[in-house]
SEMARRO-946404 format. One record per residue (C-alpha): x, y, z. Coordinates in steps of 0.001 Angstrom, whole numbers, padded with zeros to 6 digits, always signed. Example, Ala and Ser with C-alpha at 12.3 -4.5 7.8 and 13.67 -1.06 7.14 Angstrom:
# residues 2
+012300-004500+007800;+013670-001060+007140;
# end
This chain:
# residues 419
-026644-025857+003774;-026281-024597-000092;-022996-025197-000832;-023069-022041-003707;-023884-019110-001935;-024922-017668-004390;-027712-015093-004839;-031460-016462-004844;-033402-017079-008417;-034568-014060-010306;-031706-011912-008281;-029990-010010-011339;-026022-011156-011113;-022842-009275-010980;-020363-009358-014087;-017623-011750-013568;-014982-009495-014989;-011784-009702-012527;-008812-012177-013191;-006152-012943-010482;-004219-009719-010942;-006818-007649-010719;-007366-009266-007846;-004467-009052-006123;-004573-005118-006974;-007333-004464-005552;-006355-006567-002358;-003398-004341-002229;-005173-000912-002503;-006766-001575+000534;-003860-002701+002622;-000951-000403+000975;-003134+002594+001472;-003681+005250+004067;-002364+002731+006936;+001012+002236+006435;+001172+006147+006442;-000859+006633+009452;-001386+002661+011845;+002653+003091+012167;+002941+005711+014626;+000160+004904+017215;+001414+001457+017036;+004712+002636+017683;+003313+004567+020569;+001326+001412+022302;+004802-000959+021544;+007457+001393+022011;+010432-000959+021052;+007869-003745+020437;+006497-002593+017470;+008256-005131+014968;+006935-007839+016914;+003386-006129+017127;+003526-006189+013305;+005005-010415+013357;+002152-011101+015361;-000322-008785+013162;+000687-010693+010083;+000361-014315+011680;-003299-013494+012563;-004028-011846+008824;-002306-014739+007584;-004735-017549+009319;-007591-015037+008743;-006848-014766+005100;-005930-018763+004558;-009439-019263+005977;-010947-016456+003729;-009476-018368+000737;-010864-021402+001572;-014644-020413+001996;-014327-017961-000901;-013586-020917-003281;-016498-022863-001646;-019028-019965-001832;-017816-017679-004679;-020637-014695-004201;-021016-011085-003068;-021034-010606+000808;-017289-012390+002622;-017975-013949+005336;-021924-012975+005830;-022590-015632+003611;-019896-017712+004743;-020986-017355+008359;-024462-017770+007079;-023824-021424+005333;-021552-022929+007818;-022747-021471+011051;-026508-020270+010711;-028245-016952+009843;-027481-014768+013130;-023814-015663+012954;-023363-014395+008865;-025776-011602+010272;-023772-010877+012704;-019999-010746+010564;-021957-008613+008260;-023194-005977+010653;-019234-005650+012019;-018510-005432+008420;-020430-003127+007389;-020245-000691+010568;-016845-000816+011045;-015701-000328+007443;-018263+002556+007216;-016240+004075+009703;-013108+002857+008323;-014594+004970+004723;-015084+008206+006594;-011184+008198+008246;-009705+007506+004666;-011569+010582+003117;-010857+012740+006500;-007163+011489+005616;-007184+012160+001940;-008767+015544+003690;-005575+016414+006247;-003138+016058+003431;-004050+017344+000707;-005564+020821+002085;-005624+020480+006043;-008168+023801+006381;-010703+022440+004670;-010407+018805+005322;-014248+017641+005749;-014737+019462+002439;-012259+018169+000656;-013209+014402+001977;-016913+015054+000947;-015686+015567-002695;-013676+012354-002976;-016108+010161-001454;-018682+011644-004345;-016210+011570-006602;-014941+007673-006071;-019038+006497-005750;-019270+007603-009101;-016246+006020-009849;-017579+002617-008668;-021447+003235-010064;-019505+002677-013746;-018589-000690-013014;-015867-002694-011252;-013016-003130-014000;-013033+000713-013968;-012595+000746-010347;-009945-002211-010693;-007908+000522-013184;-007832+003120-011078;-006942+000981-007958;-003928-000423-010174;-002624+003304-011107;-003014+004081-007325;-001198+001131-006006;+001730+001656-008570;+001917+005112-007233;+002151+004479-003540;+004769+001856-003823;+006507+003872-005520;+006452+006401-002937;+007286+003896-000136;+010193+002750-002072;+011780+006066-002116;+010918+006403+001588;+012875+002857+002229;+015272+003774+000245;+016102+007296+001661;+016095+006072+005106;+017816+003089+004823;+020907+004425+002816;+020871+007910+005115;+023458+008156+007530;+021264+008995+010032;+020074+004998+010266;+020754+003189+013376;+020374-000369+013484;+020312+000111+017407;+017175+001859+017101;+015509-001533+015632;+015884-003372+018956;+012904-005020+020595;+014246-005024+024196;+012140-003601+027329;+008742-004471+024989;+005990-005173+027373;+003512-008288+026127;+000117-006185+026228;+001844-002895+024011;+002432-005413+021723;-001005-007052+021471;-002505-003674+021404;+000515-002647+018503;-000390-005618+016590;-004416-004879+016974;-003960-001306+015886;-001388-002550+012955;-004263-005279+012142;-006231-002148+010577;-003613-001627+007754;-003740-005511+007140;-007483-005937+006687;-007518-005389+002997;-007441-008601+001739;-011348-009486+002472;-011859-007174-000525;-011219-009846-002813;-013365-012356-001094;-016419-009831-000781;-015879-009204-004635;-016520-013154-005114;-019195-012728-007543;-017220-010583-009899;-014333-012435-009822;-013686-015171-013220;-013339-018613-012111;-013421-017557-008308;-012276-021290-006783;-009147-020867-008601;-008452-016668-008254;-009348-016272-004971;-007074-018420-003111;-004516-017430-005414;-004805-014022-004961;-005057-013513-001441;-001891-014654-000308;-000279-012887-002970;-001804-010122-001988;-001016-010486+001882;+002646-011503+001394;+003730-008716-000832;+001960-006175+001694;+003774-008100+004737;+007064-007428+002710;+006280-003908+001964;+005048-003309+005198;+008027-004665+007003;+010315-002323+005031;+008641+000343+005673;+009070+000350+009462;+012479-000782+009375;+013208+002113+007642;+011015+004636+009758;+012492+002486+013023;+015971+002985+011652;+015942+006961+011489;+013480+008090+014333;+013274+005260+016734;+010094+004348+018864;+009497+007308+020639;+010403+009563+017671;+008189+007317+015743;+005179+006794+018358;+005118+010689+018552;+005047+011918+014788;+001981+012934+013302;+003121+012647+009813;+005495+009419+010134;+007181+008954+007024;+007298+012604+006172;+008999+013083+009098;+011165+009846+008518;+012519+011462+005296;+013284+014942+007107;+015467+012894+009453;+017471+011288+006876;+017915+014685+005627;+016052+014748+002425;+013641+017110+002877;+012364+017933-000303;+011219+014147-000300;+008184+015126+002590;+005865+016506-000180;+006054+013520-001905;+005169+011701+000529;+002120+013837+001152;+000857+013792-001772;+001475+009742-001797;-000352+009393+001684;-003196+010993-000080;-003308+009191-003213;-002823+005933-000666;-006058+006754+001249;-007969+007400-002043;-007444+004026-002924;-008271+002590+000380;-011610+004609+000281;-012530+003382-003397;-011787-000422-002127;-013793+000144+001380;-016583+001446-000978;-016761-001523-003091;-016468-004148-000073;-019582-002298+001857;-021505-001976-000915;-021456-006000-001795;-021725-006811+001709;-024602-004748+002058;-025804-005871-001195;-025442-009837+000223;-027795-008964+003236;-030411-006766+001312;-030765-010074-000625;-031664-012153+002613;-033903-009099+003405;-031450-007887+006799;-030921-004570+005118;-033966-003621+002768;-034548-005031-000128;-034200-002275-002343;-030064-002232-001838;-030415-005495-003479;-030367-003902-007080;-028026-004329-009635;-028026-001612-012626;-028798-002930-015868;-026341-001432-017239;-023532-001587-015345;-024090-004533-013272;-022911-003061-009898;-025040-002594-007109;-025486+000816-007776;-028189+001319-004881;-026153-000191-001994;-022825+002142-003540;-025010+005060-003130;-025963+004235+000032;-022411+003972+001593;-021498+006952-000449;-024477+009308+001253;-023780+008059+004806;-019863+008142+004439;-020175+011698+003030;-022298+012443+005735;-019781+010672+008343;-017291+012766+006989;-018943+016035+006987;-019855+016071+010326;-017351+013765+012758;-014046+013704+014012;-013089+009884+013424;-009782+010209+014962;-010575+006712+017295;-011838+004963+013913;-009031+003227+013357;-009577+001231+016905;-013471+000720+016556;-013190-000270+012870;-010090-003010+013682;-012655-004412+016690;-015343-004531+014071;-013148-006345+011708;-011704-008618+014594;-015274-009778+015077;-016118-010529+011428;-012702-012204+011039;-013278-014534+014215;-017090-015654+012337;-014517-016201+009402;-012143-018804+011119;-015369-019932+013246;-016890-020942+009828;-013567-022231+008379;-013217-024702+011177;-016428-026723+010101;-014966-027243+006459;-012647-030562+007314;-013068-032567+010775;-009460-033301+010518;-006887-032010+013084;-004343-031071+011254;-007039-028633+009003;-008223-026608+011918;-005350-025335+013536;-005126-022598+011074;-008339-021662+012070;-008326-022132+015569;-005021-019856+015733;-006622-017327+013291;-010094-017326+015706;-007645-017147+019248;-005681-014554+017762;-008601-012649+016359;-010700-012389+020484;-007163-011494+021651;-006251-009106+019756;-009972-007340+019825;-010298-007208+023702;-005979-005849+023613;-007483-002787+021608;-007866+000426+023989;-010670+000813+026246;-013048+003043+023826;-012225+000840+020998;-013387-002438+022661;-016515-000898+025056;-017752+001069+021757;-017350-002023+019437;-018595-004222+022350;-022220-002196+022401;-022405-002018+018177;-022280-005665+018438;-025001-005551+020976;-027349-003143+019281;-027355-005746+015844;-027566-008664+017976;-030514-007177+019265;-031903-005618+015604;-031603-009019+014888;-033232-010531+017760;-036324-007855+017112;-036848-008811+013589;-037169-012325+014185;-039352-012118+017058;-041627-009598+014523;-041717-012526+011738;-042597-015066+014003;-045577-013171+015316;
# end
């Protein structure tokens, strides 16, 4: 096994342009994006009472997963996550295999954040509206990363802001009820299935390992950056639901369509709810623009090794951004988003994800033979199978046959070579 993972001789590299902060951003605008505005209330709605706990046990399993993550990524600093890490540690169909979850579920993943940016910022014309920002963030992307890496920081300043004033509003309302924040009468399984569906919101951080190869002095910046990036959404994510928790409950919670709007309403600040809108919208923006960069480098990884073809394996002269594969996720997420109601993506994309994070801690646990090194993994591969098969029943027999359809993709191809 090469212990670089890096792209093959006469491949054309990507600019190593990103320093820990911009890390960390870009980390960020994936997880403090469209799912703390939407993941809270059908969590809330599997959990009932539970759902702090669902969200505890969420951020244990992102935090093994993302440990894990960090260590590979400083082993095997290029393009592609845990494709190539699965591919160096495990073999070929198992780095296939995280990178087909990957890039499937996250595809789908891309089309709910534009159908989100969509529903808030002009709900009669949604698919329309999500068309135009998924053309209008690939082009953002086909300039280069550090432009993307601005744009993500503006974004992310934005939504925190937004989530501070929701925190804040709730929290110091007099309609808050620390009674409403109990966990009593939570059964085990709403909780799994809370903490599956929360899982989706946490997921963010694998964009800074799949940006490996554009990252300066990647054994140093990636394991920094990832926790940083983890703990400070854990924090803000915690707040947030304390806050919603405190004003509606669980069942006003479970059954809101707009969560946080209607958090603010409660506390009696009304005028706040368009804010939040607009910051719900801005929020999924940047979680499409990172989902867009992560598919595109993970489908740039396997063009390389000739899984996807070869021609997504360019890099623009220019630019140095895999400007083929970005296209390519751009067309079929526009198309995606044209067309579909994704309204069970959140479930199929967090099995998806599940699966490419249990190849993750699978490939983690062959780095040191010692004990005491693989229980992170082994807690961060239990809780990933656990909390896939906890998902609802769609979510885990749809995810189950994806699986089974590039198993067997891959399966066909190599019987073809070998003939």
């Amino acid at each position: 096994m090469t212990q670089s993972g890096a792209h093959r001789p006469g491949d054309v590299g990507l600019r190593r342009t990103l320093g820990v902060g911009d890390a960390v951003v870009t980390g960020l605008g994936s997880m403090v994006g469209a799912g703390i505005f939407a993941a809270l209330a059908p969590a809330a709605h599997a959990a009932g009472s539970g759902l702090l706990l669902g969200l505890a046990v969420a951020a244990v399993v992102a935090y093994c997963n993302a440990t894990s993550a960090a260590r590979l990524a400083a082993l095997y600093p290029a393009s592609g996550g845990t494709y190539v890490y699965g591919r160096e540690r495990l073999g070929t169909f198992w780095g296939y295999l995280a990178g087909w979850s990957f890039v499937v579920g996250k595809t789908a993943s891309c089309a709910a954040m534009a159908l989100t940016v969509g529903a808030y910022v002009w709900p009669g014309q949604a698919h329309a509206v999500a068309v135009a920002a998924v053309v209008a963030l690939t082009a953002v992307n086909y300039g280069g990363v550090q432009k993307s890496a601005l744009l993500t920081r503006v974004i992310v300043a934005v939504v925190l802001a937004v989530l501070a004033s929701v925190v804040v509003v709730c929290l110091g309302s007099g309609a808050a009820d620390a009674s409403r924040l109990s966990v009593g009468g939570a059964s085990a399984g709403g909780v799994l299935q809370a903490a599956g569906l929360l899982f989706f919101a946490f997921a963010g951080y694998a964009r800074i390992a799949t940006l490996g190869e554009e990252v300066r002095d990647p054994a140093r910046t990636i394991p920094r950056a990832i926790p940083l990036a983890l703990g400070i959404a854990l924090v803000v994510y915690a707040a947030v639901a304390l806050a919603a928790l405190s004003v509606l409950g669980a069942d006003g919670l479970g059954g809101a369509a707009a969560p946080l709007a209607d958090a603010v309403r409660a506390a009696g600040v009304p005028g706040l709810a368009p804010v939040v809108r607009g910051g719900a919208a801005v929020a999924a923006l940047g979680s499409l623009l990172a989902l867009v960069l992560g598919v595109s480098r993970t489908m740039l990884a396997m063009a390389r090794d000739r899984h996807l073809p070869g021609a997504l394996a360019a890099v623009h002269p220019r630019f140095q951004v895999p400007y083929r594969a970005e296209m390519a996720v751009g067309a079929v997420v526009a198309a995606l988003a044209a067309t579909v109601d994704v309204r069970g993506a959140i479930g199929f994309s967090s099995f998806g994800v599940l699966a490419y994070y249990a190849i993750a801690n699978a490939s983690a646990w062959t780095l040191n033979p010692a004990p005491s090194s693989r229980v992170v993994p082994a807690v961060g591969l239990l809780g990933c199978v656990t909390l896939a098969f906890a998902l609802p029943g769609v979510s885990v027999g749809v995810g189950a046959i994806v699986l089974a359809v590039g198993a067997a993709a891959y399966g066909i191809r190599r019987w073809g070579a070998a003939r």
